[in-house]
C-alpha atoms as a printed R data frame, in Angstrom:
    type eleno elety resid chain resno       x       y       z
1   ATOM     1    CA   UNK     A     1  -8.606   0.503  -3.741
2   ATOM     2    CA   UNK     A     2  -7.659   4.049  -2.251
3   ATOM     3    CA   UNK     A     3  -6.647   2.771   1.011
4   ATOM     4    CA   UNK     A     4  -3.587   3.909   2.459
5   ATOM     5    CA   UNK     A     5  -1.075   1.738   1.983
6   ATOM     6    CA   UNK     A     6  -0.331   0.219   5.593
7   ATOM     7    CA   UNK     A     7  -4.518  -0.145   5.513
8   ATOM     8    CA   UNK     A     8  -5.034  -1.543   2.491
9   ATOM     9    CA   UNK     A     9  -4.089  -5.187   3.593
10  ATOM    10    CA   UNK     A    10  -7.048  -6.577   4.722
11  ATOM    11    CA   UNK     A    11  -9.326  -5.426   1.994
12  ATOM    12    CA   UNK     A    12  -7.518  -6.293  -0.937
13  ATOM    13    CA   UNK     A    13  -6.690 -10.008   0.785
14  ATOM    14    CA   UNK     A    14 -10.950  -9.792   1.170
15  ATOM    15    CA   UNK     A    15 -11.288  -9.026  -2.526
16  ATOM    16    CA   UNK     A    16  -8.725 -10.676  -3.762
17  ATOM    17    CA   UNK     A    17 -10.009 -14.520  -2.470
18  ATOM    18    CA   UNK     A    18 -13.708 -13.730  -4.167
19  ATOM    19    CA   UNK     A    19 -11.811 -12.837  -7.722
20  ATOM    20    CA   UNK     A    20 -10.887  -9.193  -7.872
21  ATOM    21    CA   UNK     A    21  -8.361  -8.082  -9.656
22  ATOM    22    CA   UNK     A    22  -7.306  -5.134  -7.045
23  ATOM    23    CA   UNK     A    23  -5.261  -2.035  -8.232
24  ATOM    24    CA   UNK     A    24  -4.049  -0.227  -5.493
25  ATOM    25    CA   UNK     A    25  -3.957   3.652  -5.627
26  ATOM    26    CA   UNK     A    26  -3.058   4.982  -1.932
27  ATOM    27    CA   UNK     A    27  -4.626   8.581  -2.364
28  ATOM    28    CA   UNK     A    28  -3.957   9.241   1.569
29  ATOM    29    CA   UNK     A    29  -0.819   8.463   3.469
30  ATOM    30    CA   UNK     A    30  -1.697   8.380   7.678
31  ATOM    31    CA   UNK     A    31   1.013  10.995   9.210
32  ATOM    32    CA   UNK     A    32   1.554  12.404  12.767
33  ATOM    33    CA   UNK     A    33  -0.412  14.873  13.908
34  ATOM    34    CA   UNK     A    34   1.386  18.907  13.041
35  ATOM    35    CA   UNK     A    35   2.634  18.441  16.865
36  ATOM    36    CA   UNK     A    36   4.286  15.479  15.929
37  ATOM    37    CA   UNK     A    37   2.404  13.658  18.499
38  ATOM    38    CA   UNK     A    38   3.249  15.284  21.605
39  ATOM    39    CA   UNK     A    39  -0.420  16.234  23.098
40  ATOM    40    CA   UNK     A    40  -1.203  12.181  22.300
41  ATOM    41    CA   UNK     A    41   2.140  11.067  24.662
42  ATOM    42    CA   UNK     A    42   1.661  13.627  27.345
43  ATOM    43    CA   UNK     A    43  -2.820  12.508  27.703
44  ATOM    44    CA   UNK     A    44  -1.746   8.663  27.440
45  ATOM    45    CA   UNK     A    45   1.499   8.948  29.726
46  ATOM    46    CA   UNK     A    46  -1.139  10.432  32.119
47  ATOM    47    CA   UNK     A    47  -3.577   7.845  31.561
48  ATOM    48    CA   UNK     A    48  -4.152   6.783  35.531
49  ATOM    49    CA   UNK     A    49  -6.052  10.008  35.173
50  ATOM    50    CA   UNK     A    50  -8.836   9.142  33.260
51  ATOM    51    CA   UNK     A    51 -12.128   6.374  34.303
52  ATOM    52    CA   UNK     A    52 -12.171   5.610  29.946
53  ATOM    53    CA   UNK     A    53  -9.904   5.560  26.981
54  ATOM    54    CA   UNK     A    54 -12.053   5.677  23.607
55  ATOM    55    CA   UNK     A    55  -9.855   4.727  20.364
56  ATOM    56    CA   UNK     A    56 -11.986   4.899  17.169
57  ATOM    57    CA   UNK     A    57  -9.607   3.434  14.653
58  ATOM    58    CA   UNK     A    58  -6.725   1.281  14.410
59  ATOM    59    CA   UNK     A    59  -4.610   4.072  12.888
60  ATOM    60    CA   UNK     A    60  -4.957   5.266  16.313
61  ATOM    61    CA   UNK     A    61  -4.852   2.407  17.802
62  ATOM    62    CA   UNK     A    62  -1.038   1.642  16.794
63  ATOM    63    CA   UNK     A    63   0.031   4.813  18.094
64  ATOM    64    CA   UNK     A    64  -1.804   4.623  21.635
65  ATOM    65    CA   UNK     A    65  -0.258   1.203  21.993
66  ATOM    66    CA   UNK     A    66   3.216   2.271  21.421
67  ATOM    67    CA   UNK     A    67   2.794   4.771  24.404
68  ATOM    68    CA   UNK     A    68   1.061   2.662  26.463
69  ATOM    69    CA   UNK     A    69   3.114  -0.413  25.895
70  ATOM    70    CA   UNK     A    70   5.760   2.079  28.126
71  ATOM    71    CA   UNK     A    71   3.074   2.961  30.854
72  ATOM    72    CA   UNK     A    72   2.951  -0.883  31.465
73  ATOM    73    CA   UNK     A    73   6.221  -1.024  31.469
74  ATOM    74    CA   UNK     A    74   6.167   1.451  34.070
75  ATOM    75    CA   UNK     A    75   3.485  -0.102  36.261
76  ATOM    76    CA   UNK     A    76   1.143   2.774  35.537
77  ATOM    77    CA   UNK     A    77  -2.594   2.301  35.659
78  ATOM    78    CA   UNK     A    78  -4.312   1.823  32.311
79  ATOM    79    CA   UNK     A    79  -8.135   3.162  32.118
80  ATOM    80    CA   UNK     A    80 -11.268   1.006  30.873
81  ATOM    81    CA   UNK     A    81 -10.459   0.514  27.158
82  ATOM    82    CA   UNK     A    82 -13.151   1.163  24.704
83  ATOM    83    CA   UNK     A    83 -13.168   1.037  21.086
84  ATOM    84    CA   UNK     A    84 -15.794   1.258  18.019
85  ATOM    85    CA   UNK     A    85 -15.009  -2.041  15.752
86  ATOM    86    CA   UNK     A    86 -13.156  -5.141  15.357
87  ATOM    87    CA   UNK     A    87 -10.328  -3.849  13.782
88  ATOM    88    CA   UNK     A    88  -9.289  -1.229  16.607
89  ATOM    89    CA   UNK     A    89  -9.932  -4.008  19.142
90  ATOM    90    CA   UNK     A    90  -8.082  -6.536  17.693
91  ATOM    91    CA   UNK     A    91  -5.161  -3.859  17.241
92  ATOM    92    CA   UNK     A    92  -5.470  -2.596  20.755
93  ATOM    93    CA   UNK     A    93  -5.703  -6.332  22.629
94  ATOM    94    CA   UNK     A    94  -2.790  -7.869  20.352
95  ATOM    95    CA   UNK     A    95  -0.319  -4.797  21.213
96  ATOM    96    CA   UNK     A    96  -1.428  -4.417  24.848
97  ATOM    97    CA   UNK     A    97  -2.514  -7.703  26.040
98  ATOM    98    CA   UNK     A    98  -4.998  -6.019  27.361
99  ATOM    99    CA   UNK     A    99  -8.250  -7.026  27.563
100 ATOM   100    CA   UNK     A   100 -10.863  -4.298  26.087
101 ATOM   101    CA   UNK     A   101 -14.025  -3.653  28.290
102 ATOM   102    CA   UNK     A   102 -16.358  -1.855  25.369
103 ATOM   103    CA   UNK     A   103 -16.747  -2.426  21.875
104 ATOM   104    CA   UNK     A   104 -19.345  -0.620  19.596
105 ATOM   105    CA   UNK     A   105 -22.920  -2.908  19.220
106 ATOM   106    CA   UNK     A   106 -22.912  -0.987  16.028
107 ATOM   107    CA   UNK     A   107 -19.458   0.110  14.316
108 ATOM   108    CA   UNK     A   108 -19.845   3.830  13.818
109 ATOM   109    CA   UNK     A   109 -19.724   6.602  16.000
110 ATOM   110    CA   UNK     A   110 -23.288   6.999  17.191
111 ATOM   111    CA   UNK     A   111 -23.081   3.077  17.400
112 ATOM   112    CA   UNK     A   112 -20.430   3.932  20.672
113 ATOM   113    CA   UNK     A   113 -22.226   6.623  22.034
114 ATOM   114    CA   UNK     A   114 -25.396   4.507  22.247
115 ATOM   115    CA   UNK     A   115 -22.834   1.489  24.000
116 ATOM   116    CA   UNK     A   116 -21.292   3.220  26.343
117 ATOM   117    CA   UNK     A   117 -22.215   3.726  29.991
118 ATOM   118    CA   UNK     A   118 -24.020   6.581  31.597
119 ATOM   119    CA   UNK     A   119 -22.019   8.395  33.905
120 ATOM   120    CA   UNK     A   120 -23.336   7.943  37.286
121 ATOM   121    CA   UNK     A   121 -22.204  10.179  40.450
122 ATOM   122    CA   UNK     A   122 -21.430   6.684  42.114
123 ATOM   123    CA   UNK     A   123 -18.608   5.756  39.685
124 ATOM   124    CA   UNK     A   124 -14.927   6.545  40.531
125 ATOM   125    CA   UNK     A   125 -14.713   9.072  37.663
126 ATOM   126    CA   UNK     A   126 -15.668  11.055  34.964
127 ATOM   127    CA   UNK     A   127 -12.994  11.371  32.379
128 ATOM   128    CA   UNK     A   128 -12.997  10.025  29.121
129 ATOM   129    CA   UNK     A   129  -9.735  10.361  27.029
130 ATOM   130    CA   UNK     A   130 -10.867  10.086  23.325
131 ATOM   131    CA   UNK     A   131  -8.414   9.126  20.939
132 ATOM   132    CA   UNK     A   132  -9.355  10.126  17.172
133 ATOM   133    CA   UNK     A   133  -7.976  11.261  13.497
134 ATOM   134    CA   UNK     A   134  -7.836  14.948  13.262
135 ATOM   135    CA   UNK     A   135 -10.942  16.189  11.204
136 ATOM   136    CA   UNK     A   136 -13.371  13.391  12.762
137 ATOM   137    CA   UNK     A   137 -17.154  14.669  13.258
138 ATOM   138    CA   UNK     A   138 -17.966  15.637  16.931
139 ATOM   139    CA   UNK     A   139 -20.626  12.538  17.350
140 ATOM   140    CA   UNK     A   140 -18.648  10.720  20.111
141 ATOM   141    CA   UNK     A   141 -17.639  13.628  22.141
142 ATOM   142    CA   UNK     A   142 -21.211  15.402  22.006
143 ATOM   143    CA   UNK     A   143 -22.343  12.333  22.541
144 ATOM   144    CA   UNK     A   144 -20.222  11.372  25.458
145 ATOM   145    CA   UNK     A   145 -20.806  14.450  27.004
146 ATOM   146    CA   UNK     A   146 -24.760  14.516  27.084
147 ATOM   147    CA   UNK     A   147 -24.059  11.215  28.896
148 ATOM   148    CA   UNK     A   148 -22.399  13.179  32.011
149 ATOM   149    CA   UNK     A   149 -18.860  12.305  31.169
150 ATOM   150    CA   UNK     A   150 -15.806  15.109  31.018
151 ATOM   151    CA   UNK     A   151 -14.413  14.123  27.239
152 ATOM   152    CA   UNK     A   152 -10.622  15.659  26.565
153 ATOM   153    CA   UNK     A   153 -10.300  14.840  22.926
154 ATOM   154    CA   UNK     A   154  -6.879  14.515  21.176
155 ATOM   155    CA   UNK     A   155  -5.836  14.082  17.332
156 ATOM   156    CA   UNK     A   156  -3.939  10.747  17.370
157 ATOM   157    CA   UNK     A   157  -2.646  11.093  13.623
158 ATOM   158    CA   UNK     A   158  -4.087  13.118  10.448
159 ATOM   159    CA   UNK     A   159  -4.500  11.935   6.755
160 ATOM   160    CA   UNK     A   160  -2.007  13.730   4.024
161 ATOM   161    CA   UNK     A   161  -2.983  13.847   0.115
162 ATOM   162    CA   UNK     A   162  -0.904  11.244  -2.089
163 ATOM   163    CA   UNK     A   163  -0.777  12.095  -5.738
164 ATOM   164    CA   UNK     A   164  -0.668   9.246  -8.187
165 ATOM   165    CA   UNK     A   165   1.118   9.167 -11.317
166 ATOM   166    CA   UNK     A   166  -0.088   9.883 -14.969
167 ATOM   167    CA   UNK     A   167   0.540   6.424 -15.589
168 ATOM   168    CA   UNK     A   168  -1.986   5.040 -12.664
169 ATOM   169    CA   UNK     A   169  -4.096   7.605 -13.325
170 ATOM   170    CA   UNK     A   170  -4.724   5.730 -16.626
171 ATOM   171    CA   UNK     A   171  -4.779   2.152 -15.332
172 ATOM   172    CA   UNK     A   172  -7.483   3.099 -12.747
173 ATOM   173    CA   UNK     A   173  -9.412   4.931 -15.042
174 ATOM   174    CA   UNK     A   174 -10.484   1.546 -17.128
175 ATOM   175    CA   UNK     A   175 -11.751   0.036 -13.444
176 ATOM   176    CA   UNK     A   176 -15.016  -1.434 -12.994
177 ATOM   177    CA   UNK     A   177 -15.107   0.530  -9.274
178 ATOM   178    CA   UNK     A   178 -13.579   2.330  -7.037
179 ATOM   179    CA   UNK     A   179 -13.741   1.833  -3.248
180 ATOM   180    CA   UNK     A   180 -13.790   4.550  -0.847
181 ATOM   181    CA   UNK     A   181 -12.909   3.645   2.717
182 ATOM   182    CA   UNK     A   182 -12.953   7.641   3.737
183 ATOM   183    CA   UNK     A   183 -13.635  11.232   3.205
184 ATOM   184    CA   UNK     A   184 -10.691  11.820   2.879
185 ATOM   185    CA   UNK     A   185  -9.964   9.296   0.245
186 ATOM   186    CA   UNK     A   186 -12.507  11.156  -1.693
187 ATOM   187    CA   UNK     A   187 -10.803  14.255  -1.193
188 ATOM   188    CA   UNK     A   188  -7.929  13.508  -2.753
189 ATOM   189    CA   UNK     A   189  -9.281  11.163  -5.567
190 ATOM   190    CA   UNK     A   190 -11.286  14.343  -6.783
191 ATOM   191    CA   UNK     A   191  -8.474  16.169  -6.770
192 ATOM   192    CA   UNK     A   192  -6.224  13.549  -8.514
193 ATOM   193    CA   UNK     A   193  -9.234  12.601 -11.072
194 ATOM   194    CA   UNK     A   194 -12.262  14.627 -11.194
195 ATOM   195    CA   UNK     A   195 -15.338  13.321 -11.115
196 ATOM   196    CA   UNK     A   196 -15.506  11.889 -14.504
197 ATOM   197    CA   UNK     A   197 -14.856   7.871 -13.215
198 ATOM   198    CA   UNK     A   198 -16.987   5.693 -15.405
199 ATOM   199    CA   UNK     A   199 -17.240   3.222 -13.199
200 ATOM   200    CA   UNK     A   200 -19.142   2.433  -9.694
201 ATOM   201    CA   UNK     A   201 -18.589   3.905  -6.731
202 ATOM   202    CA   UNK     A   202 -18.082   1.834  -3.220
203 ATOM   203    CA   UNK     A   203 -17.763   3.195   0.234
204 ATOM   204    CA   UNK     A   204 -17.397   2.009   3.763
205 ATOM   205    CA   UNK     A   205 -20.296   3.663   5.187
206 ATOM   206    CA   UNK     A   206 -22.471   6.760   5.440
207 ATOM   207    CA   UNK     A   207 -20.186   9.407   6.825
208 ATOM   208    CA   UNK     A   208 -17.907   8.386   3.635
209 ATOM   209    CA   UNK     A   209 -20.957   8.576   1.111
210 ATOM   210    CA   UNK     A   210 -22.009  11.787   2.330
211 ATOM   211    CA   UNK     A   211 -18.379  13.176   1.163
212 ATOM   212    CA   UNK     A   212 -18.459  11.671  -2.009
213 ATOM   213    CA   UNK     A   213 -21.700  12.829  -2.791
214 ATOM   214    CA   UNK     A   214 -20.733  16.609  -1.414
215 ATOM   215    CA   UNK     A   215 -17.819  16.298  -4.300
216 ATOM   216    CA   UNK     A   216 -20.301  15.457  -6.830
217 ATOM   217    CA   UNK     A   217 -19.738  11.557  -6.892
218 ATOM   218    CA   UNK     A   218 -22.883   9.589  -7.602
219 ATOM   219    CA   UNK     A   219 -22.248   6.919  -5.123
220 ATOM   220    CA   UNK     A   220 -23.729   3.133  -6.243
221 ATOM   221    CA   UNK     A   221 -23.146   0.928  -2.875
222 ATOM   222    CA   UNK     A   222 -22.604   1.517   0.732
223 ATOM   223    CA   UNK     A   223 -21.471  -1.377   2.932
224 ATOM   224    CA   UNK     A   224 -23.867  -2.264   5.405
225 ATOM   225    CA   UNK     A   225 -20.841  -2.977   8.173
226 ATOM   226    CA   UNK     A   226 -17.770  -0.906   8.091
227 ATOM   227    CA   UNK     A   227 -15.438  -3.883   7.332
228 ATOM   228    CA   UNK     A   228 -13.709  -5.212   4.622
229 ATOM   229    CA   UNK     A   229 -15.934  -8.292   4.135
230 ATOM   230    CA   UNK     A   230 -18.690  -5.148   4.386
231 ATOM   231    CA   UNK     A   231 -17.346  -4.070   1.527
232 ATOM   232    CA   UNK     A   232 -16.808  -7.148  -0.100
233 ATOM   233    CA   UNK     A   233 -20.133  -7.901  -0.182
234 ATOM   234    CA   UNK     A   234 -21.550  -4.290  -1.305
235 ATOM   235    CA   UNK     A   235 -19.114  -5.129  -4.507
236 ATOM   236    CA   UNK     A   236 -20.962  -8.469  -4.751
237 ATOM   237    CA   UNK     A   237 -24.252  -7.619  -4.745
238 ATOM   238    CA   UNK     A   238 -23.800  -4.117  -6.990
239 ATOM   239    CA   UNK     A   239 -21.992  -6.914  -9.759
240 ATOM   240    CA   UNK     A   240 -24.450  -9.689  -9.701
């Protein structure tokens, strides 16, 4: 598993209660962004400004809730909250106590595009705050933009390369699979390991498979859902 480590929970507690014996190999650790964060404060302490707030991940959920946790503190109005799965919901209404007014039909970028509202000239306004990872695609703000809303995106955190030792490097090596739960996991396993794994390769969905395959992975499973029990059962089905 290639998660980073304060990600990795969920999945290897998922694998872990079918039978898998889970190594853990964080190949990306989840940093600020090279501001340290300061264009993220000033756009959420300024929230009251914006009709939406889009959060894509729970990585960027825990860092929006931190600020906002002090804007409801300070009586300031919090936009509609929308997110794209369970796991950025979950973070976001457990933090905040706040209840969130859009979720993703389908967990994946395009998935919230195709959810969320059209802007109409009747509504009160037409900014959308967008809360992402630095390096994700440009679906939800093209997106959100053909749909007549003013998107001011902002990098909530970035991913930085972990390099594993020699000695982990050779445990993980003997591994029926390796799951990928992002590009940039990838990234840094090709780096770390080449492309010579003799084992299967698992990722969390399509955005992630068409990185691995760009590195020269052959990729054996994609989860159908984005999730850990996604994965799960991609690993089931590719082993029975």
């Amino acid at each position: 598993m290639t998660r980073a480590t304060e990600q990795a929970g969920p999945i290897v507690e998922v694998l872990s209660a079918v039978g898998a014996d889970v190594i853990l190999l964080p190949l990306i650790e989840i940093v600020e962004p090279l501001d340290g964060g300061a264009l993220r404060d000033a756009e959420l302490a300024d929230i009251s400004n914006y009709e939406w707030l889009v959060v894509t991940s729970p990585n960027g959920a825990r860092r929006v809730a931190r600020v906002l946790q002090q804007s409801k503190t300070n009586k300031v109005k919090i936009a509609h909250i929308a997110v794209l799965g369970t796991g950025t919901r979950e973070v976001m209404e457990s933090a905040l106590i706040e209840q969130v007014d859009l979720q993703a039909a389908v967990p994946s970028g395009q998935g919230l595009v195709e959810s969320f509202p059209t802007y109409s000239n009747n509504s009160q306004g037409n900014k959308v705050l967008l809360i992402q990872g630095e390096g994700a695609d440009m679906t939800v703000v093209a997106g959100l933009r053909e749909k007549g809303w003013e998107v001011k995106r902002v990098d909530a955190y970035r991913t930085a390369h972990c390099v594993p030792s020699s000695e982990t490097r050779e445990q993980v090596q003997d591994s029926d699979a390796v799951v990928f739960a992002s590009g940039s996991a990838a990234r840094s396993w090709v780096s770390a390991m080449g492309t010579d794994f003799l084992g299967k390769v698992v990722v969390i969905g399509p955005v992630t498979q068409k990185v691995a395959a760009s590195l020269g992975l052959e990729v054996h499973a994609v989860a159908e859902v984005p999730t850990p029990e996604g994965i799960c059962t991609a690993l089931t089905v590719l082993f029975t």
